[in-house]
N, C-alpha and C positions, 0 to 999 in steps of 0.2 A: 303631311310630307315635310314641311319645315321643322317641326320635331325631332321629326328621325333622323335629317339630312343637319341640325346641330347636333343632335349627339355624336353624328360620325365626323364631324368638323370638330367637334371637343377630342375626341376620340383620337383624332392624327393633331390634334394643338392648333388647328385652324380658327385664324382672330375674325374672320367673317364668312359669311354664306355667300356665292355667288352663282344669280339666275341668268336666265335667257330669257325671264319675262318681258313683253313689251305690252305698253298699258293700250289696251281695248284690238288686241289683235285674237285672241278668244275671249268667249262673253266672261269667263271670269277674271281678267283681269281688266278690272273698274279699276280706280283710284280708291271706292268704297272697299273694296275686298282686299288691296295693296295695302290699306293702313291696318287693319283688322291683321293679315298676317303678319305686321311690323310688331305689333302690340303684343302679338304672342309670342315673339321668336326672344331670345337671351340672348340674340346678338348683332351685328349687324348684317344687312342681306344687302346685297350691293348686285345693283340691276343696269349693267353698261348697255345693254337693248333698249330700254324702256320707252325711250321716244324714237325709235327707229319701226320701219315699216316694213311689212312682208316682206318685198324684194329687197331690200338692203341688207337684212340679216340672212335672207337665200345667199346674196352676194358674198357677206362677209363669209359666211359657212363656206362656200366654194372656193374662199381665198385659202382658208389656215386649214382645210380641205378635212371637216369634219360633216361637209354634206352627205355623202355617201352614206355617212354610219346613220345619219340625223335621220334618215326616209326607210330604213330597215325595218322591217314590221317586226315588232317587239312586245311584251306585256312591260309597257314602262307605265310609271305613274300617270300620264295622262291617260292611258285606255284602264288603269285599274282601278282609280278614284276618282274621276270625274264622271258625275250624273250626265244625263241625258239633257236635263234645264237647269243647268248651273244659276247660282243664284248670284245675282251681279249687284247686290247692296248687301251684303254681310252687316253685321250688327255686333259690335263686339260683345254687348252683354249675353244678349242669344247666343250665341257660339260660344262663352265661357258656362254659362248656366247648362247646353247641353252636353259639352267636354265632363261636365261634374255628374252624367251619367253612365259616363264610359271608364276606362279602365284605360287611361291615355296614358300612364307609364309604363305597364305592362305592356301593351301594342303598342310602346316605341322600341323596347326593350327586343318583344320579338321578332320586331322587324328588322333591328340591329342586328343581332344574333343570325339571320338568316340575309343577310346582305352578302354578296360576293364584288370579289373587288376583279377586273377586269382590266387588261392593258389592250389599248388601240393599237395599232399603226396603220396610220394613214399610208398611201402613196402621195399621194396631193400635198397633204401635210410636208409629206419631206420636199420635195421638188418645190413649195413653195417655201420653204426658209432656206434651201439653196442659195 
């Protein structure tokens, strides 16, 4: 996912990535697996969540009013690439040695190719920067 999600950040001249990760609010995001995808990315991934808790980021989402769209049932990357038993100590060399059986530029390439770009609007959104 960090792969695809810099190439479309190269792609619009974006100088970093930024998540909504927060560290141990799903089992993959360890501190183990946070550094593992830091090591593969070519850029920086900038995580303002990170030490923030379930309900704080419910909150924040309800302020700049991007909750609504957040709980929409969707085929986004968490229901398309996350296993069942995620693995919460990743291993950087295991994960480069198995990348080296894949075809990890082509399946970034066409997952770029088949990205759609998308505009929100909020109501929330707007009434809260009123």
């Amino acid at each position: 996912m960090v792969r695809i999600t810099e190439a479309l950040a190269r792609r619009n001249r974006a100088k970093a990535i930024v998540t909504g990760e927060s560290c141990g609010q799903v089992a993959s995001q360890t501190l183990e697996n946070i550094a593992v995808v830091d090591e593969c990315a070519g850029m920086p991934i900038l995580r303002p969540l990170i030490g923030s808790n379930k309900e704080e980021i419910v909150d924040l989402a309800q302020n700049i009013g991007t909750f609504t769209t957040s709980i929409l049932p969707d085929q986004d990357c968490c229901s398309l690439f996350v296993p069942k038993r995620p693995e919460t100590k990743a291993d950087l060399e295991t994960v480069l040695r198995l990348e080296e059986t894949l075809s990890v530029d082509e399946m970034v390439d066409e997952a770029v190719e088949k990205t759609e770009r998308r505009h929100f609007t909020s109501p929330e959104a707007t009434s809260a920067t009123r």
